[in-house]
N, CA, C and O atoms as CSV, one atom per row, in Angstrom:
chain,resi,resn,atom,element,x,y,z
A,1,UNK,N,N,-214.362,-66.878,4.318
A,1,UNK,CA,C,-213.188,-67.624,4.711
A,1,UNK,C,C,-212.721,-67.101,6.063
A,1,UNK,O,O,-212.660,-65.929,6.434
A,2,UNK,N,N,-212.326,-68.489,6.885
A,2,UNK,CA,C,-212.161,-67.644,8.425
A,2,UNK,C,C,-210.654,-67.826,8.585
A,2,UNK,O,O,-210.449,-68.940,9.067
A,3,UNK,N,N,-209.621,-67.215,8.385
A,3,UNK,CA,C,-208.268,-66.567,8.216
A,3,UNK,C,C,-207.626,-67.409,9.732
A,3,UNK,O,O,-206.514,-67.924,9.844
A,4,UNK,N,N,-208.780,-67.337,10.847
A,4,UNK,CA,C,-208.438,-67.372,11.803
A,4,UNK,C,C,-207.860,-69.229,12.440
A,4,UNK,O,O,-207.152,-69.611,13.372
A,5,UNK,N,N,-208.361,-69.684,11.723
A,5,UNK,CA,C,-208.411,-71.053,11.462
A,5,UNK,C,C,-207.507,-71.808,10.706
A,5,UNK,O,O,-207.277,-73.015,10.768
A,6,UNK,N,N,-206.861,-70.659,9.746
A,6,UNK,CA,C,-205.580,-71.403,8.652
A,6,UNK,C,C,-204.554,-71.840,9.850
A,6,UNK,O,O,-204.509,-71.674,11.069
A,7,UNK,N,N,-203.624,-72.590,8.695
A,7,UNK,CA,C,-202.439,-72.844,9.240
A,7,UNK,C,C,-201.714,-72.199,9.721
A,7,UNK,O,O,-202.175,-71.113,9.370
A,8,UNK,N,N,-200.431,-71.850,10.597
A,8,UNK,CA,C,-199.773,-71.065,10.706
A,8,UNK,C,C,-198.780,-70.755,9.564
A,8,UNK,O,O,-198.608,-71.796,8.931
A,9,UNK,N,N,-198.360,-70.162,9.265
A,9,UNK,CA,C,-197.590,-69.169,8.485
A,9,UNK,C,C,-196.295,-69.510,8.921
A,9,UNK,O,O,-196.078,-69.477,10.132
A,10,UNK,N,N,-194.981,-69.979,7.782
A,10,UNK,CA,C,-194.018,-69.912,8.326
A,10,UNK,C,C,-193.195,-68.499,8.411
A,10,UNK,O,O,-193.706,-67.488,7.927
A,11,UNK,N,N,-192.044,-68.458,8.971
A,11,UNK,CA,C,-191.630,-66.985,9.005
A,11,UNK,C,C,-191.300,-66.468,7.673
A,11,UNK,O,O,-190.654,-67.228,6.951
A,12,UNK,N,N,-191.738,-64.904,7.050
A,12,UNK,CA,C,-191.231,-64.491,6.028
A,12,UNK,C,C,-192.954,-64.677,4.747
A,12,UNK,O,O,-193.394,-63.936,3.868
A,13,UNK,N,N,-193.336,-65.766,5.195
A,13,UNK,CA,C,-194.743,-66.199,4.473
A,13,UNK,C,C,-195.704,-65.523,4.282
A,13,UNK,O,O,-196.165,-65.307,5.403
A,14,UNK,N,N,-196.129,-65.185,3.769
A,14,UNK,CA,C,-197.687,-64.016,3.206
A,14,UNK,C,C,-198.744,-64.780,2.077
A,14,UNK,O,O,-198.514,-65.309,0.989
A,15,UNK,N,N,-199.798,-64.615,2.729
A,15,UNK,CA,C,-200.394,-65.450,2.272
A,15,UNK,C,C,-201.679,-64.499,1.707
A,15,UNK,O,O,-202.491,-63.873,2.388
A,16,UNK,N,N,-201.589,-64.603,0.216
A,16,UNK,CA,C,-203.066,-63.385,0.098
A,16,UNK,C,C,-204.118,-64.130,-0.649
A,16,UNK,O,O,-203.808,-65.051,-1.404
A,17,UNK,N,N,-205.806,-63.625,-0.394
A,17,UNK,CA,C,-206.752,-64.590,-1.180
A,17,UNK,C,C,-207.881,-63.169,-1.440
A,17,UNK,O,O,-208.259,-62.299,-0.655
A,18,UNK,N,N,-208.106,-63.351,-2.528
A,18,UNK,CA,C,-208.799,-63.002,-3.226
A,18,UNK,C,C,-208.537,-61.907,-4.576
A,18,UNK,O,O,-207.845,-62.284,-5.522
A,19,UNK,N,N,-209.077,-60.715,-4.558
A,19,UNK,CA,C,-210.169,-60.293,-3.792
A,19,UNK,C,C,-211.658,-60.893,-3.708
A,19,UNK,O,O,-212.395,-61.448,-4.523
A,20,UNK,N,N,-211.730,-60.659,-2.824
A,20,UNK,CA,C,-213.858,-61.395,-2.864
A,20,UNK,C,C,-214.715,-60.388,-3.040
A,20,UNK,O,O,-214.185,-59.404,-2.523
A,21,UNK,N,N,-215.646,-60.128,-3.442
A,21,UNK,CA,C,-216.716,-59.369,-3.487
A,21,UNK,C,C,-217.563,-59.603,-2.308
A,21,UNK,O,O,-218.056,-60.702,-2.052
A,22,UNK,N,N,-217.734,-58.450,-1.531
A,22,UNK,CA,C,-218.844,-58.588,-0.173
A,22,UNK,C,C,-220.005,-57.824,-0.462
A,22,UNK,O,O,-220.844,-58.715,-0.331
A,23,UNK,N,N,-220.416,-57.177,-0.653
A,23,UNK,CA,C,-221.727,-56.267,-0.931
A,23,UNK,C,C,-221.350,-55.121,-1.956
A,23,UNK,O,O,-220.442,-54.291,-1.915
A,24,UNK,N,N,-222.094,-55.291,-2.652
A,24,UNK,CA,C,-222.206,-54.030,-3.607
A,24,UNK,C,C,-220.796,-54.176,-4.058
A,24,UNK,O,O,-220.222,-55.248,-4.246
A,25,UNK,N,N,-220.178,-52.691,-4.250
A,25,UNK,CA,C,-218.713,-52.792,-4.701
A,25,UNK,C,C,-217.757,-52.849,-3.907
A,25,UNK,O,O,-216.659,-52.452,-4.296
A,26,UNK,N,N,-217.857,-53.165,-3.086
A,26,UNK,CA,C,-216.643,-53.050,-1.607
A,26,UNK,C,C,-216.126,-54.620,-1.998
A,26,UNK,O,O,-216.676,-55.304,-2.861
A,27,UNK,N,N,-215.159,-54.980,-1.330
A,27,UNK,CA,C,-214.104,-55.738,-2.585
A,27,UNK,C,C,-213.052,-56.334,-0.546
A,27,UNK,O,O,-212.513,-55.475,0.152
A,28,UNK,N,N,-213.071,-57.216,-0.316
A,28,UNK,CA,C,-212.036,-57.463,0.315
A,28,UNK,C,C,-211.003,-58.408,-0.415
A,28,UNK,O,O,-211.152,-59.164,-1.374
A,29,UNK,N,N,-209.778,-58.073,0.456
A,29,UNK,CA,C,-208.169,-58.952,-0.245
A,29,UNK,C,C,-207.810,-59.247,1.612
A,29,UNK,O,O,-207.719,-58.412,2.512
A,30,UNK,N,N,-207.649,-61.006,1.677
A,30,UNK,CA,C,-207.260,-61.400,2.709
A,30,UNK,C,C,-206.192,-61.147,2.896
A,30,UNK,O,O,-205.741,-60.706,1.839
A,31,UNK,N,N,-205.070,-61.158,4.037
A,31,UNK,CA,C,-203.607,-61.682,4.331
A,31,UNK,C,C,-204.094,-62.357,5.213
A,31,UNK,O,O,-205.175,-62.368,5.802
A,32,UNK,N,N,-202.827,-63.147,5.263
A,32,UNK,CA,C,-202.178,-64.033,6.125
A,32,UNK,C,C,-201.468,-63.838,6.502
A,32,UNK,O,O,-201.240,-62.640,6.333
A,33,UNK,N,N,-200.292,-64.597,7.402
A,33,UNK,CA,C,-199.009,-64.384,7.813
A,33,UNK,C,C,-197.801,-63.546,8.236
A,33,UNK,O,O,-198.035,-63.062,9.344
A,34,UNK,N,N,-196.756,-63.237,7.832
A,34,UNK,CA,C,-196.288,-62.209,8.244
A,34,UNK,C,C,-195.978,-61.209,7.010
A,34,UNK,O,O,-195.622,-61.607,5.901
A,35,UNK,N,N,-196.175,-59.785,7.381
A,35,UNK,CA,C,-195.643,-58.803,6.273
A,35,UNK,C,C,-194.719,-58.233,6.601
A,35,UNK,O,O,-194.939,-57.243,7.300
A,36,UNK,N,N,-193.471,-58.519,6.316
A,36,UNK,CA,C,-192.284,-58.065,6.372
A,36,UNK,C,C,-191.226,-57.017,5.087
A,36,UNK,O,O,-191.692,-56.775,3.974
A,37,UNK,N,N,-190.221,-56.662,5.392
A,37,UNK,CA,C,-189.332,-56.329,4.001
A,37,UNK,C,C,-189.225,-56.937,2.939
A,37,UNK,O,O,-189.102,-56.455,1.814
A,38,UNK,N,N,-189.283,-58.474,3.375
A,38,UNK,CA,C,-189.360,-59.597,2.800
A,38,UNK,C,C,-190.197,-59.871,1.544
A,38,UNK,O,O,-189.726,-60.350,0.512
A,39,UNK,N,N,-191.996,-59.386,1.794
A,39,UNK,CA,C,-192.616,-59.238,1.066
A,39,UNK,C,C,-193.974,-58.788,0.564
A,39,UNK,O,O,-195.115,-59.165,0.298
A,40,UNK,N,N,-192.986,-57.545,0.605
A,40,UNK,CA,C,-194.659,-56.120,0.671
A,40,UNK,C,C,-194.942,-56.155,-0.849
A,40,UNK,O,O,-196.083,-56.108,-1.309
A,41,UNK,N,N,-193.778,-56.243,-1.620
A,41,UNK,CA,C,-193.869,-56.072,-3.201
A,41,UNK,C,C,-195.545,-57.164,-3.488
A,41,UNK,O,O,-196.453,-57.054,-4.311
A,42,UNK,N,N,-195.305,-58.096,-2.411
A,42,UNK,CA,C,-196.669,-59.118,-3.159
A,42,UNK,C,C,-198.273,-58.707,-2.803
A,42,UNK,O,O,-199.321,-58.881,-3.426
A,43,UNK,N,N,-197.970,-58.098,-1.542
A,43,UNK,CA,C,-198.722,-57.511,-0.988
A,43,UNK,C,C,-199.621,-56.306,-1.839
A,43,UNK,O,O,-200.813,-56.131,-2.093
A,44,UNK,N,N,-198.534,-55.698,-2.078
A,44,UNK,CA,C,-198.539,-54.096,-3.151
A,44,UNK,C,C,-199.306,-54.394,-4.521
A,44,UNK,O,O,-200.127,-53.630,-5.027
A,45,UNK,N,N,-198.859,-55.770,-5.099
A,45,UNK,CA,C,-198.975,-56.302,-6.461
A,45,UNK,C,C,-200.816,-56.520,-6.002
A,45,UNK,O,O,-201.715,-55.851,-6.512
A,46,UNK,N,N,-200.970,-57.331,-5.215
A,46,UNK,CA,C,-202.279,-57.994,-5.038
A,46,UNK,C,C,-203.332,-57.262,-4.908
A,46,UNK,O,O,-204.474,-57.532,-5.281
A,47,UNK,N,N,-202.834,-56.019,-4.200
A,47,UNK,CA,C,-203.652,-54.562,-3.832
A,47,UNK,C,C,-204.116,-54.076,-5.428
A,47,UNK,O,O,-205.276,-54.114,-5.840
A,48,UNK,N,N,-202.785,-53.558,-6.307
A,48,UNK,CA,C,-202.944,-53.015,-7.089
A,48,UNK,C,C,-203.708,-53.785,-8.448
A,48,UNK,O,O,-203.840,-53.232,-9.540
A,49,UNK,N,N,-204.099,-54.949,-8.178
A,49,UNK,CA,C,-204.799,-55.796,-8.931
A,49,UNK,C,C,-205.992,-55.503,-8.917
A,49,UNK,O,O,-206.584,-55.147,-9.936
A,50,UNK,N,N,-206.717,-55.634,-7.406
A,50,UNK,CA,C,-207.625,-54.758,-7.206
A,50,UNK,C,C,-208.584,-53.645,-7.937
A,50,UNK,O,O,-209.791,-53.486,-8.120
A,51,UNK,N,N,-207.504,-53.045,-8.214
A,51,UNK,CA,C,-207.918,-51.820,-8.937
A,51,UNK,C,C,-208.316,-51.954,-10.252
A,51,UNK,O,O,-208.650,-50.993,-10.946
A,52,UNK,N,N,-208.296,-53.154,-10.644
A,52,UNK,CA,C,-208.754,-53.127,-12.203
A,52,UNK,C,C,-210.081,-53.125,-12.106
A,52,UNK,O,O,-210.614,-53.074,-13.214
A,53,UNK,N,N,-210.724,-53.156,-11.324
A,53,UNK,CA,C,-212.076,-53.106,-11.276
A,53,UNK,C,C,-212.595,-51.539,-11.056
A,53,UNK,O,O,-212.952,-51.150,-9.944
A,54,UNK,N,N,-212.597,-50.909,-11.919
A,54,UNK,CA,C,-213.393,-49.627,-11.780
A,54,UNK,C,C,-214.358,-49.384,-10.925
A,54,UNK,O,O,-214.759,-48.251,-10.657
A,55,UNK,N,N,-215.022,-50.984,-10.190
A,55,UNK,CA,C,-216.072,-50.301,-9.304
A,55,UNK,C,C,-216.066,-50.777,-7.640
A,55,UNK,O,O,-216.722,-50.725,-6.599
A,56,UNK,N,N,-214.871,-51.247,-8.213
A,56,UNK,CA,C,-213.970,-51.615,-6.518
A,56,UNK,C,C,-213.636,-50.696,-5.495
A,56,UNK,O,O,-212.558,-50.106,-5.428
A,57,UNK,N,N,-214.706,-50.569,-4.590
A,57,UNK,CA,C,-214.390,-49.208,-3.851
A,57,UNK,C,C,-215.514,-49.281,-2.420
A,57,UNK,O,O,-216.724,-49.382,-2.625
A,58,UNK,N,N,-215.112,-49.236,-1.394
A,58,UNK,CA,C,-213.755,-49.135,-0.703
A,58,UNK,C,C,-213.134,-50.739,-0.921
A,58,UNK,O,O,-213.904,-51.551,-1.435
A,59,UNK,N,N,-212.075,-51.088,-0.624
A,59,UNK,CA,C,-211.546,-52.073,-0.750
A,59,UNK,C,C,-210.449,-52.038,0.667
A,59,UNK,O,O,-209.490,-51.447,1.164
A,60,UNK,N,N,-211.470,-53.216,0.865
A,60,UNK,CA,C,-210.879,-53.576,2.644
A,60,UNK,C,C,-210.088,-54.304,2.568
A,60,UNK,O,O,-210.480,-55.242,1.873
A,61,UNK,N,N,-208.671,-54.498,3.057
A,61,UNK,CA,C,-207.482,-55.503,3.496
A,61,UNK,C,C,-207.674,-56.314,4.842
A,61,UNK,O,O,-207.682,-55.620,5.858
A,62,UNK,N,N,-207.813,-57.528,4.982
A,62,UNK,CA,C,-208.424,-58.190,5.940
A,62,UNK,C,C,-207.075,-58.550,6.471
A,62,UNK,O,O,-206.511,-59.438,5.832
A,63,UNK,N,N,-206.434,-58.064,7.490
A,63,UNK,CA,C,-205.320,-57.912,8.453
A,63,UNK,C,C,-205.477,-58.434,9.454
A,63,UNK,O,O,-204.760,-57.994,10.353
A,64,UNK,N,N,-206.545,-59.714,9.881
A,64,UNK,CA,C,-206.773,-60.547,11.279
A,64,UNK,C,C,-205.712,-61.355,11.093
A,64,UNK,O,O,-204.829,-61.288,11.948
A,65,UNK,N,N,-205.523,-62.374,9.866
A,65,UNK,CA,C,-204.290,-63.214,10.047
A,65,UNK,C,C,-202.793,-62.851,9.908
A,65,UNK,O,O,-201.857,-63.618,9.680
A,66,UNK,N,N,-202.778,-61.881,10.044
A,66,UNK,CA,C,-201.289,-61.109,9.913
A,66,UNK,C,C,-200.612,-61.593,11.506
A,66,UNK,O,O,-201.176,-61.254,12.546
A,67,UNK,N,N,-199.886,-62.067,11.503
A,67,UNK,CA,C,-198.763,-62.393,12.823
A,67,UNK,C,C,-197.727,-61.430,13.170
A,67,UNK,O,O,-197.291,-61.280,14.312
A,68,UNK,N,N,-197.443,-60.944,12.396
A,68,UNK,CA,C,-196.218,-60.125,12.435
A,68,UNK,C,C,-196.374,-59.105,11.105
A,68,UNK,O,O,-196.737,-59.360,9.957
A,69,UNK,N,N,-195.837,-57.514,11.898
A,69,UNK,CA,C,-195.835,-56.092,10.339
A,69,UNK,C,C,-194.641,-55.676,10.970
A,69,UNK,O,O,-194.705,-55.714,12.199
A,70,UNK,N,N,-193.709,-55.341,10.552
A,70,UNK,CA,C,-192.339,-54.556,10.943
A,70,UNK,C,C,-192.528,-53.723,9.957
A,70,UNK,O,O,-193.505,-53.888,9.226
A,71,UNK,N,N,-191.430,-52.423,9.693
A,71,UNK,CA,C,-191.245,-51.569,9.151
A,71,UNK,C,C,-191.901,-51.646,7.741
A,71,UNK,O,O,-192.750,-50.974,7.155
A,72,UNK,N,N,-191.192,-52.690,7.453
A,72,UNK,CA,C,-191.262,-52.663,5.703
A,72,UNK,C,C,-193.089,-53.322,5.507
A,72,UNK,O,O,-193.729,-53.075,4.485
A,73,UNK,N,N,-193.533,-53.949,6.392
A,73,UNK,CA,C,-194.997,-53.947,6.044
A,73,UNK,C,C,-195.548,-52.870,6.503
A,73,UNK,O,O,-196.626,-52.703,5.932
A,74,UNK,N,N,-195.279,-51.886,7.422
A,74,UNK,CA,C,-195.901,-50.371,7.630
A,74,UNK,C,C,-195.612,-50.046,6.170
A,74,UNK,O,O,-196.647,-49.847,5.535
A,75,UNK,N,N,-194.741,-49.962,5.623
A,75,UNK,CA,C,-194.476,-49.121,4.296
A,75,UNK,C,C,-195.721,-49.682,3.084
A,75,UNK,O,O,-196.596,-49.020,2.526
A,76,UNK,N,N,-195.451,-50.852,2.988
A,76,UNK,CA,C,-196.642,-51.277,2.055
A,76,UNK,C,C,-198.189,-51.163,2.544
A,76,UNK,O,O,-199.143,-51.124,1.768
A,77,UNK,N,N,-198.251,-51.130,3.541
A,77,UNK,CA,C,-199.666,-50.474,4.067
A,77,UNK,C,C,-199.718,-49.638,3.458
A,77,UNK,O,O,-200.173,-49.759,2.320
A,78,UNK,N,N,-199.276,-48.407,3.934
A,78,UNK,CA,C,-199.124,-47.081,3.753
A,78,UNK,C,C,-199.169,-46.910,1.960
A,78,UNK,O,O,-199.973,-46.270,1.282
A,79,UNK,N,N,-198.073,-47.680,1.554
A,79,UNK,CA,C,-198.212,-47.719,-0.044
A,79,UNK,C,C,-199.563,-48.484,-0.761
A,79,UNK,O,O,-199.752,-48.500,-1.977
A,80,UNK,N,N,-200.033,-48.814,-0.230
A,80,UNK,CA,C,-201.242,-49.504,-1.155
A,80,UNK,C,C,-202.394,-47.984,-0.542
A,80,UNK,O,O,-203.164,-47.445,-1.337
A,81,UNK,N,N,-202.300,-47.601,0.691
A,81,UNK,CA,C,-203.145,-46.047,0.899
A,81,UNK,C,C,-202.764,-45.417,-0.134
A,81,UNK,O,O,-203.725,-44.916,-0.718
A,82,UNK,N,N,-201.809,-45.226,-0.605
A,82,UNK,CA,C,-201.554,-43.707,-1.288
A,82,UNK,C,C,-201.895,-43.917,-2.971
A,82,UNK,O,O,-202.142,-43.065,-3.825
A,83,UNK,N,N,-201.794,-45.529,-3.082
A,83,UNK,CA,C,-202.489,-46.229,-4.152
A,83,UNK,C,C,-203.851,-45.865,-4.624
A,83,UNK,O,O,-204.207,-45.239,-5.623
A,84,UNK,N,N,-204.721,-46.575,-3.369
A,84,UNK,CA,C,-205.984,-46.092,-3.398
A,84,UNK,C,C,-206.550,-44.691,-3.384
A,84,UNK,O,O,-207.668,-44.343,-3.763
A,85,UNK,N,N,-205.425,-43.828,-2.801
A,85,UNK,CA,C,-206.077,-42.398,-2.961
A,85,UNK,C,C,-205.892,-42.045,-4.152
A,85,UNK,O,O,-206.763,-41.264,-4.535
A,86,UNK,N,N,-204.940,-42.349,-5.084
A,86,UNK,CA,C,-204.267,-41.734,-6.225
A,86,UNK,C,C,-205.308,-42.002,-7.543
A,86,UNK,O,O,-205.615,-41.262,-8.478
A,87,UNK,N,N,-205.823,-43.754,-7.112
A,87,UNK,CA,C,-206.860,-44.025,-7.944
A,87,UNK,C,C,-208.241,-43.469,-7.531
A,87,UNK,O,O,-209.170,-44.116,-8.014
A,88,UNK,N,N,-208.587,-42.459,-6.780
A,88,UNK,CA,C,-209.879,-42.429,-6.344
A,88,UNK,C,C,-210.739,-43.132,-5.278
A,88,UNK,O,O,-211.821,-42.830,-4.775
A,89,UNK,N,N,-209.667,-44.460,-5.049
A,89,UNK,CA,C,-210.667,-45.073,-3.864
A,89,UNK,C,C,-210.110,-45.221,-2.685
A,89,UNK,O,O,-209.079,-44.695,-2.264
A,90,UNK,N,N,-210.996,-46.130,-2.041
A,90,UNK,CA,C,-210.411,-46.088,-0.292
A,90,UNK,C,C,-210.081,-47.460,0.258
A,90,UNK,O,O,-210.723,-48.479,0.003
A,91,UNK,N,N,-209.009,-47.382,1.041
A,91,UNK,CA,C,-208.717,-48.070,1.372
A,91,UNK,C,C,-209.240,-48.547,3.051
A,91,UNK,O,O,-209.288,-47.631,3.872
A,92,UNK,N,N,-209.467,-49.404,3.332
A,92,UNK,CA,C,-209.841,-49.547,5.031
A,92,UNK,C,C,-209.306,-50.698,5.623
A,92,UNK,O,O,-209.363,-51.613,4.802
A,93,UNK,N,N,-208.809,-51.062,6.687
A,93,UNK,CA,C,-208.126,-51.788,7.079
A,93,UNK,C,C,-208.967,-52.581,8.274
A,93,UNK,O,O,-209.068,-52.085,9.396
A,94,UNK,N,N,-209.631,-54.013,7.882
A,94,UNK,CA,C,-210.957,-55.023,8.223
A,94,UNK,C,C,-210.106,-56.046,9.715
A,94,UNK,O,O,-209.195,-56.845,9.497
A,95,UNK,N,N,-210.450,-55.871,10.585
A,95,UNK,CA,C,-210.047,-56.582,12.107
A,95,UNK,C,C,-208.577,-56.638,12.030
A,95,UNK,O,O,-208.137,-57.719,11.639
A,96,UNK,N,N,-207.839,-55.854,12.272
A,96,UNK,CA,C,-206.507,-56.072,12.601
A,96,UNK,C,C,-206.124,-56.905,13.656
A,96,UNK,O,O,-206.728,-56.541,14.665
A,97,UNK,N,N,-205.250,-58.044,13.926
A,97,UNK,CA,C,-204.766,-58.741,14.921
A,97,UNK,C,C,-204.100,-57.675,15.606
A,97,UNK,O,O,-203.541,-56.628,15.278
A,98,UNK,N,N,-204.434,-58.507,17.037
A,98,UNK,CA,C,-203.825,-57.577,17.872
A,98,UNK,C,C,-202.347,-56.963,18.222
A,98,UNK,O,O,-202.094,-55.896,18.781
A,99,UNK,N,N,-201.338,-58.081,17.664
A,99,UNK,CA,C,-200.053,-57.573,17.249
A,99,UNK,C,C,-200.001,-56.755,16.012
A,99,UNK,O,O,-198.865,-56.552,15.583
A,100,UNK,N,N,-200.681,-56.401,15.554
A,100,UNK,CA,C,-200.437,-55.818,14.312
A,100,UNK,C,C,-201.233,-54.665,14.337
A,100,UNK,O,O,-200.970,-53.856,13.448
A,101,UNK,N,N,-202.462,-54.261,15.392
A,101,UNK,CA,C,-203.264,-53.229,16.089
A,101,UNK,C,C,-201.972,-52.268,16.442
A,101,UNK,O,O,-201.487,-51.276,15.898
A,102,UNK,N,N,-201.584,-53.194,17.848
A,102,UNK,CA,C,-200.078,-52.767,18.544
A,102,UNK,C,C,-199.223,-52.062,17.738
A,102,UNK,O,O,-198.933,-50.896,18.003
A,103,UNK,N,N,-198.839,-52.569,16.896
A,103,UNK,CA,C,-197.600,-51.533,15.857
A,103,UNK,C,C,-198.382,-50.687,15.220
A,103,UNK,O,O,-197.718,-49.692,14.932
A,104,UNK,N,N,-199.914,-50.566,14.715
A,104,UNK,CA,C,-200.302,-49.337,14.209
A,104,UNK,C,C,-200.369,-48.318,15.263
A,104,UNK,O,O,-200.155,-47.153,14.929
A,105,UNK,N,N,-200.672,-48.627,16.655
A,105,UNK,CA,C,-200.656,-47.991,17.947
A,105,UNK,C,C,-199.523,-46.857,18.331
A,105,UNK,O,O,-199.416,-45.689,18.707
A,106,UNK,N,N,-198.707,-48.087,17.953
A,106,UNK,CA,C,-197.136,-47.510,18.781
A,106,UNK,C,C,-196.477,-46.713,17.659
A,106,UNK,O,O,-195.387,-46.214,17.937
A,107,UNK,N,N,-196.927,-46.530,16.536
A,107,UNK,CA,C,-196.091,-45.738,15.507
A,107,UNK,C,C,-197.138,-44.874,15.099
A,107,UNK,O,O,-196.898,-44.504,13.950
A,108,UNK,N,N,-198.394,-44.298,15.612
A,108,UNK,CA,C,-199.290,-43.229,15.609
A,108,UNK,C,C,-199.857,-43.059,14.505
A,108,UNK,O,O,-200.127,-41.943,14.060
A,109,UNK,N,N,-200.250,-44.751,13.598
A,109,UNK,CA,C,-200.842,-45.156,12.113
A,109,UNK,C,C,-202.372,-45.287,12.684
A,109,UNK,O,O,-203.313,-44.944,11.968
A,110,UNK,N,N,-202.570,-45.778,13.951
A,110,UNK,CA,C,-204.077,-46.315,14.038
A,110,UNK,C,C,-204.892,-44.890,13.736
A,110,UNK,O,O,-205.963,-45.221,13.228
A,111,UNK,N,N,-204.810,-43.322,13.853
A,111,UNK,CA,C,-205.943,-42.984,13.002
A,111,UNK,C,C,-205.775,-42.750,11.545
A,111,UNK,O,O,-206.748,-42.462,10.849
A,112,UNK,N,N,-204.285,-42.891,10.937
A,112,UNK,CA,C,-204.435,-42.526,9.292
A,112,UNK,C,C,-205.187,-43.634,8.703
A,112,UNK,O,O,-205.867,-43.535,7.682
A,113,UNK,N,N,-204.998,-44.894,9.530
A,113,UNK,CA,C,-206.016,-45.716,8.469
A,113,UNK,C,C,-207.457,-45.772,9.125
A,113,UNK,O,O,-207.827,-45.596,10.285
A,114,UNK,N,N,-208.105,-46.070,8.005
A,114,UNK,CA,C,-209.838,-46.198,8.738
A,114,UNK,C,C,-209.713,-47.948,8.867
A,114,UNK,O,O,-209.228,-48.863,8.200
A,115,UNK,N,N,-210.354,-47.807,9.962
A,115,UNK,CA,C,-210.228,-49.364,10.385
A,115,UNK,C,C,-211.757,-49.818,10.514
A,115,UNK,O,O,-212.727,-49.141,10.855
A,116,UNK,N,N,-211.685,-51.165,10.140
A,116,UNK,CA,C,-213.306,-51.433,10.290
A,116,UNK,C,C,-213.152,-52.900,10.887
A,116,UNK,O,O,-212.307,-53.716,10.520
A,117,UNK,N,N,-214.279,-53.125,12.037
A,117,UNK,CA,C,-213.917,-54.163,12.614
A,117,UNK,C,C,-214.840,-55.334,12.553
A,117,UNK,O,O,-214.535,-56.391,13.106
Protein backbone atom coordinates (compact mmCIF):
# COMPACT_ATOMS: atom_id res chain seq x y z
CA UNK A 1 0.00 0.00 0.00
CA UNK A 2 1.49 3.37 -1.13
CA UNK A 3 0.50 5.79 1.95
CA UNK A 4 1.86 8.33 -0.34
CA UNK A 5 -1.03 8.49 -2.64
CA UNK A 6 -3.98 8.48 0.07
CA UNK A 7 -6.08 11.22 0.65
CA UNK A 8 -5.16 13.92 2.72
CA UNK A 9 -5.88 13.63 6.28
CA UNK A 10 -8.05 16.07 7.93
CA UNK A 11 -6.57 17.89 10.97
CA UNK A 12 -6.48 15.77 14.25
CA UNK A 13 -7.04 12.41 11.78
CA UNK A 14 -4.83 9.24 12.12
CA UNK A 15 -5.21 6.86 10.01
CA UNK A 16 -3.68 3.24 10.85
CA UNK A 17 -3.65 -0.09 8.49
CA UNK A 18 -2.68 -3.14 9.31
CA UNK A 19 -0.40 -4.78 10.59
CA UNK A 20 0.87 -6.55 7.28
CA UNK A 21 3.27 -9.18 7.27
CA UNK A 22 6.50 -8.36 5.03
CA UNK A 23 9.04 -11.14 5.26
CA UNK A 24 9.49 -13.63 7.72
CA UNK A 25 8.31 -12.13 11.08
CA UNK A 26 8.86 -8.46 10.69
CA UNK A 27 5.28 -7.12 10.81
CA UNK A 28 4.64 -3.43 9.52
CA UNK A 29 1.59 -1.01 11.02
CA UNK A 30 0.95 2.00 8.54
CA UNK A 31 0.02 5.71 9.73
CA UNK A 32 -1.37 8.23 8.15
CA UNK A 33 -2.11 11.66 8.98
CA UNK A 34 -1.46 13.62 11.82
CA UNK A 35 -0.28 12.29 15.39
CA UNK A 36 -1.13 14.60 17.79
CA UNK A 37 -2.38 14.76 21.77
CA UNK A 38 -5.40 14.23 20.11
CA UNK A 39 -4.64 10.70 19.26
CA UNK A 40 -1.68 8.68 20.34
CA UNK A 41 -4.02 6.45 22.62
CA UNK A 42 -5.02 4.87 18.93
CA UNK A 43 -1.82 4.83 17.81
CA UNK A 44 -0.53 3.05 21.21
CA UNK A 45 -3.70 0.61 21.00
CA UNK A 46 -2.77 -0.47 17.29
CA UNK A 47 0.97 -0.92 18.24
CA UNK A 48 0.09 -2.93 21.19
CA UNK A 49 -2.12 -5.23 19.09
CA UNK A 50 0.77 -6.06 17.35
CA UNK A 51 2.14 -7.81 19.95
CA UNK A 52 -0.17 -10.59 20.09
CA UNK A 53 1.76 -12.22 17.75
CA UNK A 54 4.62 -13.86 19.56
CA UNK A 55 6.58 -13.87 16.41
CA UNK A 56 6.17 -10.28 15.46
CA UNK A 57 9.52 -8.92 15.61
CA UNK A 58 10.96 -6.24 14.58
CA UNK A 59 7.82 -4.43 13.91
CA UNK A 60 8.22 -1.38 11.73
CA UNK A 61 5.79 1.78 12.01
CA UNK A 62 5.51 3.16 8.54
CA UNK A 63 5.69 7.07 9.37
CA UNK A 64 5.87 8.37 5.45
CA UNK A 65 2.20 9.49 5.67
CA UNK A 66 2.38 11.24 8.89
CA UNK A 67 1.88 15.21 8.16
CA UNK A 68 2.24 16.44 11.33
CA UNK A 69 3.93 14.78 15.23
CA UNK A 70 3.87 17.46 18.01
CA UNK A 71 4.64 16.61 21.48
CA UNK A 72 2.04 14.25 22.32
CA UNK A 73 2.88 12.05 19.13
CA UNK A 74 6.73 12.18 20.28
CA UNK A 75 5.28 10.65 23.48
CA UNK A 76 3.45 7.78 21.81
CA UNK A 77 6.40 7.05 19.67
CA UNK A 78 8.49 6.83 22.40
CA UNK A 79 5.64 4.81 24.25
CA UNK A 80 5.05 2.12 21.80
CA UNK A 81 9.49 1.90 22.08
CA UNK A 82 9.37 1.19 25.58
CA UNK A 83 6.42 -1.24 24.66
CA UNK A 84 8.42 -3.13 22.37
CA UNK A 85 11.40 -3.27 24.60
CA UNK A 86 9.39 -4.43 27.60
CA UNK A 87 7.92 -7.20 25.35
CA UNK A 88 11.24 -8.31 23.93
CA UNK A 89 10.94 -6.80 20.55
CA UNK A 90 11.96 -3.96 18.38
CA UNK A 91 10.66 -1.39 17.26
CA UNK A 92 11.98 0.61 13.93
CA UNK A 93 10.67 3.50 12.48
CA UNK A 94 10.12 2.71 8.14
CA UNK A 95 10.63 6.28 5.83
CA UNK A 96 9.74 9.03 8.01
CA UNK A 97 8.25 12.17 6.16
CA UNK A 98 10.25 14.81 6.13
CA UNK A 99 8.29 16.97 8.61
CA UNK A 100 8.20 14.41 10.91
CA UNK A 101 12.26 13.46 10.19
CA UNK A 102 12.51 17.36 11.22
CA UNK A 103 10.93 17.02 14.73
CA UNK A 104 12.84 13.74 15.39
CA UNK A 105 15.95 16.03 14.37
CA UNK A 106 15.22 19.00 16.35
CA UNK A 107 14.35 17.19 19.66
CA UNK A 108 17.62 14.79 19.44
CA UNK A 109 15.04 11.42 18.85
CA UNK A 110 16.60 10.69 15.31
CA UNK A 111 19.30 8.30 16.94
CA UNK A 112 17.04 6.64 19.83
CA UNK A 113 14.95 5.30 17.15
CA UNK A 114 16.38 2.91 14.48
CA UNK A 115 15.10 4.15 11.37
CA UNK A 116 14.86 2.18 8.24
CA UNK A 117 14.34 3.71 4.98
Amino acid sequence: MDLRTAPPAHRHDLHIIGPTAVDGHAVTLYSTGVLDGLNTDQLVAAFRATLDDPAADPIDLDINGLTFLDSGGIRALLRCRTVARAAGRHLRLRDPAPPVRQVLAITGLIGVFDLVE
